[in-house]
C-alpha positions as CSV (number, residue, x, y, z in Angstrom):
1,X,64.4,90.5,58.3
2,X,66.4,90.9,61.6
3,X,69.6,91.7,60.0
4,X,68.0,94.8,58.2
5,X,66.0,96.1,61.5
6,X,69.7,95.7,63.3
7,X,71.2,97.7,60.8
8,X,68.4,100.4,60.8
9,X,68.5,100.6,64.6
10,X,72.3,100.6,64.5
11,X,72.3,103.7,62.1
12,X,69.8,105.6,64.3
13,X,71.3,105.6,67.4
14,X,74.8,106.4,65.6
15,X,73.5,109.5,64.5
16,X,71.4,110.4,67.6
17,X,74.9,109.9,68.9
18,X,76.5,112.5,66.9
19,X,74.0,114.6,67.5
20,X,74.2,114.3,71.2
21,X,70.6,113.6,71.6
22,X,70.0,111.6,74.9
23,X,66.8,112.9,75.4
24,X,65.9,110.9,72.2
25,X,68.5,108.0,72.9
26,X,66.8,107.7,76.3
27,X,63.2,107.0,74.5
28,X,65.2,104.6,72.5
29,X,66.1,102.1,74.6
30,X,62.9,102.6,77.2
31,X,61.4,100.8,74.2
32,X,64.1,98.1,73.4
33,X,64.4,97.4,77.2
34,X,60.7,96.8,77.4
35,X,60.6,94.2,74.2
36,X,63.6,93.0,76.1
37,X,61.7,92.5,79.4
38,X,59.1,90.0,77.9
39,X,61.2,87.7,76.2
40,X,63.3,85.0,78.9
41,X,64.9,83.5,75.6
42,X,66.7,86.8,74.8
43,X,67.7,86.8,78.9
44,X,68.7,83.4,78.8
45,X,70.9,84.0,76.3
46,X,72.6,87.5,77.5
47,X,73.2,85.6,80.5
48,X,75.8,83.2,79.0
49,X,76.8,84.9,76.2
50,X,78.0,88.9,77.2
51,X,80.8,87.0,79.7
52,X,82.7,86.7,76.1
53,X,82.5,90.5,75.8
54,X,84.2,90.9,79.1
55,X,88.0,91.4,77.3
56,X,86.3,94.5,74.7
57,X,84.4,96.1,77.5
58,X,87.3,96.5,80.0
59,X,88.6,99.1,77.2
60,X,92.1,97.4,78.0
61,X,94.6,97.7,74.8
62,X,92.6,99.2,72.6
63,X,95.1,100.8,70.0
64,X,94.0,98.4,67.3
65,X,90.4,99.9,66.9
66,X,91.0,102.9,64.6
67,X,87.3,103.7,64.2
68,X,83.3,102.6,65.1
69,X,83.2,100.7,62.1
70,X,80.9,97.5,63.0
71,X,83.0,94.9,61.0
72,X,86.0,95.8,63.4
73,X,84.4,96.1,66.5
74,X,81.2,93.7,66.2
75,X,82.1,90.5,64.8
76,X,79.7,87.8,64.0
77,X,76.9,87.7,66.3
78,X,74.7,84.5,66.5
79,X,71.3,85.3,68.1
80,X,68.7,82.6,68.6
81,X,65.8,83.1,66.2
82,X,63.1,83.0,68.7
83,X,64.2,86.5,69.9
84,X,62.8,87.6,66.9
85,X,63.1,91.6,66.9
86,X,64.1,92.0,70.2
87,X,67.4,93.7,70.5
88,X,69.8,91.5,73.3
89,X,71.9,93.3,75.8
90,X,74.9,91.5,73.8
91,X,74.1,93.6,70.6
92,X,73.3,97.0,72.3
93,X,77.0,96.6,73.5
94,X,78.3,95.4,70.2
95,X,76.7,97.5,67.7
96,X,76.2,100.5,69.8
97,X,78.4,101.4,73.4
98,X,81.6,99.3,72.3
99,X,82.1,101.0,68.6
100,X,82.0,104.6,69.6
101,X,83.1,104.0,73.3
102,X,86.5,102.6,71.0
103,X,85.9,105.6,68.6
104,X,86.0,108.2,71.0
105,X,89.1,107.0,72.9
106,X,91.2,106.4,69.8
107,X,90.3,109.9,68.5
108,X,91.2,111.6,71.6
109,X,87.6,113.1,72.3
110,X,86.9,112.8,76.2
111,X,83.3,114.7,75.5
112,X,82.0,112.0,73.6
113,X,83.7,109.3,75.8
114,X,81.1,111.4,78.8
115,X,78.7,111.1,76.5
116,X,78.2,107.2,75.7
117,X,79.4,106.5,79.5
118,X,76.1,108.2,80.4
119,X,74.0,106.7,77.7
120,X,75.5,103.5,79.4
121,X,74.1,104.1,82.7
122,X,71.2,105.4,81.1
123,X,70.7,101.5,79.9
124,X,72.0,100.4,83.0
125,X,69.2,102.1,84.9
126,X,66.7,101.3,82.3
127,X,67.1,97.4,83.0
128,X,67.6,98.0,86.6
129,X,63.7,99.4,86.6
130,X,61.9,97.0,85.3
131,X,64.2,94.4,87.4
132,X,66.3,93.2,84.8
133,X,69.9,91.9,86.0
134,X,72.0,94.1,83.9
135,X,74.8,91.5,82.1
136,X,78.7,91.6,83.5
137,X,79.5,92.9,80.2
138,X,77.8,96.1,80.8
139,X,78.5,96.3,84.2
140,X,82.4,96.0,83.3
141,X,82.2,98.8,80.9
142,X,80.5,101.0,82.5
143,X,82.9,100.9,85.2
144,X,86.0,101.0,82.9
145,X,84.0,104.1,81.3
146,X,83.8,106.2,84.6
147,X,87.7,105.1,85.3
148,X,88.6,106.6,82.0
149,X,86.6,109.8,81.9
150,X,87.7,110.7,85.6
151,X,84.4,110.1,87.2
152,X,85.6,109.0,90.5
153,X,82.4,110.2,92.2
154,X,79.8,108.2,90.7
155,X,82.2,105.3,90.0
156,X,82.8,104.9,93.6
157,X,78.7,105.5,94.2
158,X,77.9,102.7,91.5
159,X,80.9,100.3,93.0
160,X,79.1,101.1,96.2
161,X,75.4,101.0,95.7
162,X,76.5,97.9,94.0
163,X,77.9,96.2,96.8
164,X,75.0,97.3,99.3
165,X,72.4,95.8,97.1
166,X,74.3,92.1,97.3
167,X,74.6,92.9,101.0
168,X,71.0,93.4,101.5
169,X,70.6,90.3,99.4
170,X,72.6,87.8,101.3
171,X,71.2,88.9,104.6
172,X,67.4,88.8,103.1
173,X,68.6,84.9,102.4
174,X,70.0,84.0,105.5
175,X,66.9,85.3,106.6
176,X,64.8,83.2,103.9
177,X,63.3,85.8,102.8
178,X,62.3,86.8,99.0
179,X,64.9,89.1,97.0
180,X,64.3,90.7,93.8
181,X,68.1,90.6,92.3
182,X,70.7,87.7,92.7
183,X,74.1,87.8,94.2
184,X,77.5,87.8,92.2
185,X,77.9,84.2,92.4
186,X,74.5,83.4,91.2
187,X,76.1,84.5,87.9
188,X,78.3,82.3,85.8
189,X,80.4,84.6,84.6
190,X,81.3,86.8,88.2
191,X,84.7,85.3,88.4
192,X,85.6,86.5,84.8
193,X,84.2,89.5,85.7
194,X,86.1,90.3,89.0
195,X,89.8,89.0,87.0
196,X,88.5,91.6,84.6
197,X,88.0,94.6,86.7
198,X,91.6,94.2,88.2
199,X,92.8,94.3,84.9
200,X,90.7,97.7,84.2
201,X,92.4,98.5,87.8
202,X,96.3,98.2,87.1
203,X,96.2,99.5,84.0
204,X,97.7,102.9,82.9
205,X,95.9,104.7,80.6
206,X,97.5,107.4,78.9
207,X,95.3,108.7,75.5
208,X,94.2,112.1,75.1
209,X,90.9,110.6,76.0
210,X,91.2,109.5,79.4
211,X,91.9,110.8,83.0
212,X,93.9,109.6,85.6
213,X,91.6,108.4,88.2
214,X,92.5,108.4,91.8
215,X,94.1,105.6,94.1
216,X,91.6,106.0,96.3
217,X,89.2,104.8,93.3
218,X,91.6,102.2,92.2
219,X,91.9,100.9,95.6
220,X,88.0,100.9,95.9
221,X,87.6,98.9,92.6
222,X,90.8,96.2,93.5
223,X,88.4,95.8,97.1
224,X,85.2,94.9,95.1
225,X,86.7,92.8,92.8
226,X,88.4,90.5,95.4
227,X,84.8,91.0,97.2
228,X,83.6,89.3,94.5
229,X,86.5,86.3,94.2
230,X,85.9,85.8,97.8
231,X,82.6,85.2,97.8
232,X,82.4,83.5,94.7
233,X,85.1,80.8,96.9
234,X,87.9,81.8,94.5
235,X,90.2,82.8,97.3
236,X,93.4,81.6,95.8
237,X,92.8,83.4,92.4
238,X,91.9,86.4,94.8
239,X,95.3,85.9,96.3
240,X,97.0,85.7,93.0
241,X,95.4,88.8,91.6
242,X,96.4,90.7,94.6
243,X,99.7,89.5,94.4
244,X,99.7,90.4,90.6
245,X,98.2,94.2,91.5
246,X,101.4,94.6,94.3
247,X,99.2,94.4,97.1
248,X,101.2,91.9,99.2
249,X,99.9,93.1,102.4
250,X,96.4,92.1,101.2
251,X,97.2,89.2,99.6
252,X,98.5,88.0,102.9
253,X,95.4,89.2,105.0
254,X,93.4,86.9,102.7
255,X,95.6,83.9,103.4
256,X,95.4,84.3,106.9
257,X,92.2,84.7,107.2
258,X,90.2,82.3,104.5
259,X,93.0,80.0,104.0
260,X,94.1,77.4,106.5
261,X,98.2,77.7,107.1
262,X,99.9,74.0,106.1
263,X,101.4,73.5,109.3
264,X,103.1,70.2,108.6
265,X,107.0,70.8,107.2
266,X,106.4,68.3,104.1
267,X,107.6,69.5,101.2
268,X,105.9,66.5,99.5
269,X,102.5,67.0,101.0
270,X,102.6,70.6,100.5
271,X,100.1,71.9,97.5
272,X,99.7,75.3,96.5
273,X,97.3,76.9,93.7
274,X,99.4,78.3,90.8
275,X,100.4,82.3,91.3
276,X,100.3,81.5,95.0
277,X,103.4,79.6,96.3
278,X,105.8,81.3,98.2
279,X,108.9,83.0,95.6
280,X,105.0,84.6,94.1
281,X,105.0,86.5,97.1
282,X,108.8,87.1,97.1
283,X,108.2,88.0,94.1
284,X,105.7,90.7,94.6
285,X,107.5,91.8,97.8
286,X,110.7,92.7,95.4
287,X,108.5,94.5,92.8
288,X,107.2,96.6,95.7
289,X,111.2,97.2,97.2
290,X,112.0,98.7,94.6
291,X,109.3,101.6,94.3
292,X,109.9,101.9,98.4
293,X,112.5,104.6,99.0
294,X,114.0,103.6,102.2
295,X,116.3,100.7,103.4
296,X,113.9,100.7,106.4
297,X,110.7,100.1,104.9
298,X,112.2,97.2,102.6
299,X,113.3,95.6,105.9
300,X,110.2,96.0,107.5
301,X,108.6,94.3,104.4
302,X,111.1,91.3,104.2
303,X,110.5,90.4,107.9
304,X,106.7,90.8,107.6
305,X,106.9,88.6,105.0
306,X,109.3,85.9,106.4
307,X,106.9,85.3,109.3
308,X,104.1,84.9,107.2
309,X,106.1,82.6,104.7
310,X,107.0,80.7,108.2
311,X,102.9,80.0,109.0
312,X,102.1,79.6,105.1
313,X,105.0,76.9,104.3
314,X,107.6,75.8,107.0
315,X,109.1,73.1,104.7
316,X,110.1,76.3,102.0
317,X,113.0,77.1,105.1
318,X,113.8,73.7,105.5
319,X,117.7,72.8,104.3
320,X,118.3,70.9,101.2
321,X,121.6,70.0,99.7
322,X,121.5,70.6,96.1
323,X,123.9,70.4,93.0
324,X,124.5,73.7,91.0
325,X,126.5,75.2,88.8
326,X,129.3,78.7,89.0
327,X,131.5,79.5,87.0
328,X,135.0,79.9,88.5
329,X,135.4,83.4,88.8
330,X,132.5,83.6,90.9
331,X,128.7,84.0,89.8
332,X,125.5,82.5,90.6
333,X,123.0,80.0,88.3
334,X,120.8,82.8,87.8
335,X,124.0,85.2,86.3
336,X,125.1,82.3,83.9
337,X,121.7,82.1,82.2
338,X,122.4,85.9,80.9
339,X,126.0,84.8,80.0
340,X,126.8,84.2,76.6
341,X,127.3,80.5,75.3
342,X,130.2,78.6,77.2
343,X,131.3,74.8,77.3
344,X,130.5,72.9,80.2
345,X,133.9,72.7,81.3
346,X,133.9,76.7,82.2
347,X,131.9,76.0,85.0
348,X,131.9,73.9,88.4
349,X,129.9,71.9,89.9
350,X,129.3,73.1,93.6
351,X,126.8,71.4,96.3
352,X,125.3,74.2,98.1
353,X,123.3,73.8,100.9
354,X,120.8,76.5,101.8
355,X,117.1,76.8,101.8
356,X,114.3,74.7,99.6
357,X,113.0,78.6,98.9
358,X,116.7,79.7,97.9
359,X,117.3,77.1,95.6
360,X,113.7,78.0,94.0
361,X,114.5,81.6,94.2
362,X,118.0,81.5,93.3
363,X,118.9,85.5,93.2
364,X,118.6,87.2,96.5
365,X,117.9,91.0,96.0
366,X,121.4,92.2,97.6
367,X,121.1,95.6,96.0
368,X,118.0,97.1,97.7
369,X,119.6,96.0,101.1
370,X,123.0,98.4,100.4
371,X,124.8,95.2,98.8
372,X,125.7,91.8,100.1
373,X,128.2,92.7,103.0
374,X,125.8,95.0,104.3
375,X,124.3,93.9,108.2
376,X,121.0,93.9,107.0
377,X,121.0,92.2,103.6
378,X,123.2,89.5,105.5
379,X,120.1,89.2,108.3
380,X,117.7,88.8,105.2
381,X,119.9,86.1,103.5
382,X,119.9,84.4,106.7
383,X,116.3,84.4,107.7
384,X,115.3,83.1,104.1
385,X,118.3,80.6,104.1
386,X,120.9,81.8,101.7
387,X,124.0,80.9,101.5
388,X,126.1,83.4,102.7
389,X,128.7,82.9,100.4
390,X,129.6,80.4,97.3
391,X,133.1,79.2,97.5
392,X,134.6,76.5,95.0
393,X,136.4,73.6,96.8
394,X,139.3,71.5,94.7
395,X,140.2,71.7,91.3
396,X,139.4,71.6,87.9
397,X,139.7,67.8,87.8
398,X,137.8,67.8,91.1
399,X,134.5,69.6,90.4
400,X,133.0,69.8,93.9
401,X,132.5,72.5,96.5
402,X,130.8,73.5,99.7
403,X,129.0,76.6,100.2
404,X,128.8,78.7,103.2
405,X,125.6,78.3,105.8
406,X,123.1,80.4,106.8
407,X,124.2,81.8,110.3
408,X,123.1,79.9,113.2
409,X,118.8,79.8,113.2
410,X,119.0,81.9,109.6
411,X,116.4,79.0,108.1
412,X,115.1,78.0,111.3
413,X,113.9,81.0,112.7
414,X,116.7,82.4,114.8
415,X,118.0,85.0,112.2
416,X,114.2,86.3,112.6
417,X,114.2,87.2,116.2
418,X,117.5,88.9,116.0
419,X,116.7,90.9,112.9
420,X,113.4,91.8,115.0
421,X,115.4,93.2,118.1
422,X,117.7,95.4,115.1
423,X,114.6,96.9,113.6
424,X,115.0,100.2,115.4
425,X,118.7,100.6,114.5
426,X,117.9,99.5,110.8
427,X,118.2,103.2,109.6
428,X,122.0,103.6,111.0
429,X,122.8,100.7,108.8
430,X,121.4,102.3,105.6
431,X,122.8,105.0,106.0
């Protein structure tokens, strides 16, 4: 019965394993791969079916594994019947690489995380041979395998002989030429695959089992995964992984280049893909303000980014009169929501006019810009359309008040040009 022949199989490469015999491990799975080769049900079927493995092989959070016992790691695995004894690439990964892959890192041992990282490329190169596509799945841990034993070398030779070969393949198309191995968006599952390798990217590993790898690795990976989104015509969940990973200055190259600008100042008519409207970017330009040391550089950022914001979507400057709430002794909507509970009558109602992007992003980073009466954070303010200042009008019967404008061309562009002419005097102002 199948079942029995897994487990058999399953027990014999274990302890090949821990006897660190590759030479025998290698004769292993020539023989499974070529049963493999000659049946298109069992490829069929790891071609739809390992993109579910994606999450285990990226080796992200993996605390909750104590050990390689199959019933933790494995799960049920429904193969179709006519694969008969042929072992699948999606029970190679479950019953073999992923349980002691898991093992080794929760036990600390970086030797035998080496160890099934090459047995991986072993299989990897075995299916390459005899011009097998080798699943995402395997592909995905393989990579998060040289990441974590601090195999920057060959992970940056397989992440590039990787993107040569789709290379050669796209041009041998356009030519109309045959090719022997399909591109990354031939494959269902190369989108999952790309969201997956920034995740193995951005995360920070810290077991006894692992390495550090280098940026220059990281930033290698992060390039061929958004390779991948691109060309699969994901650009906007390129964007927002980007954006995600704190690389605003790439996630703005990408919109300028593959995405067309919306040109027209309608905030109705304006549509933008979830993780990409314009407070995400603000958003990733504060996260990277505060790991920037100088005044300067977070300047330099918040103008590069107010142009592009300005070409991306010109309605987010446009002015809008809106109704908020501050309590009397000064505060803004965003400082009352981390308040404890008051009645309503604590606070005033105030129209404030500023900015469609200020009322979205209500809290304007004063403190990375040496506080809010500062020349440069009141530039900043200005070119994003903040209100300079929220000042209650009336009294407590008469809940209404006006808040202070931008300065002359802060929303419209004016604030921009002026900030632009200051930049060389920006680190007198820090100071």
């Amino acid at each position: 019965p199948r079942d029995t022949i897994r487990k058999h199989i399953m027990g014999r490469f274990s302890t090949l394993i821990e006897k660190r015999d590759m030479k025998s491990l290698r004769t292993w799975l020539g023989v499974v791969v070529d049963q493999y080769s000659k049946s298109e049900v069992a490829l069929k079927f790891d071609y739809e079916s390992t993109v579910k493995l994606l999450s285990k092989c990226s080796l992200v959070s993996v605390s909750d594994i104590e050990d390689a016992d199959e019933s933790k790691v494995v799960g049920h695995i429904m193969v179709p019947k006519s694969c008969g004894q042929i072992l699948t690439q999606t029970e190679i990964l479950q019953m073999i690489l992923l349980p002691h892959a898991l093992s080794a890192i929760n036990h600390g041992n970086l030797r035998n995380l080496r160890f099934i990282s090459s047995l991986a490329i072993h299989y990897f190169v075995e299916l390459e041979r005899r011009r097998i596509a080798p699943s995402v799945a395997l592909q995905c841990l393989i990579i998060a395998l040289l990441r974590r034993t601090g195999e920057n070398a060959e992970l940056s030779s397989f992440l590039s002989a990787r993107q040569s070969q789709w290379t050669v393949t796209r041009r041998r198309r356009l030519m109309s030429l045959p090719t022997a191995t399909g591109m990354y968006f031939d494959n269902p599952g190369a989108i999952p695959y790309a969201e997956t390798l920034f995740l193995i990217a951005t995360e920070k590993v810290d077991d006894k089992a692992s390495v550090p790898s280098t940026p220059s690795t990281t930033r290698q990976l992060i390039s061929y995964a958004t390779i991948i989104l691109l060309g699969c015509g994901a650009t906007f969940l390129a964007v927002r992984c980007l954006l995600c990973a704190g690389l605003l200055n790439d996630a703005i190259n990408v919109c300028t280049k593959k995405i067309k600008p919306n040109n027209k100042p309608d905030t109705e008519g304006t549509q933008f893909s979830e993780g990409t409207k314009p407070k995400d970017f603000f958003r990733a330009a504060v996260s990277n303000a505060n790991n920037q040391s100088s005044v300067a550089e977070r300047c330099k950022s918040f103008y590069h980014l107010h142009c592009f914001l300005k070409q991306w979507d010109p309605s987010t400057f446009t002015l809008e009169s809106r109704k908020i709430k501050v309590s009397p002794r000064g505060g803004s909507t965003e400082r009352i929501r981390k308040t404890s509970f008051r009645v309503a009558e604590d606070f005033d109602s105030v129209i404030v006019e500023q900015s469609a992007f200020a009322h979205e992003c209500p809290r304007f980073p004063d403190e990375l810009f040496g506080g809010k009466e500062s020349i440069c954070c009141k530039k900043l303010r200005a070119m994003f359309g903040y209100a300079q200042s929220i000042s209650t009008a009336g009294n407590k019967d008469n809940n209404f008040a006006r808040a202070g404008k931008p300065r002359t061309g802060g929303a419209r562009g004016g604030g921009a040009a002026s900030f632009a002419k200051s930049m060389p005097n920006i680190n007198a102002d820090s100071d």
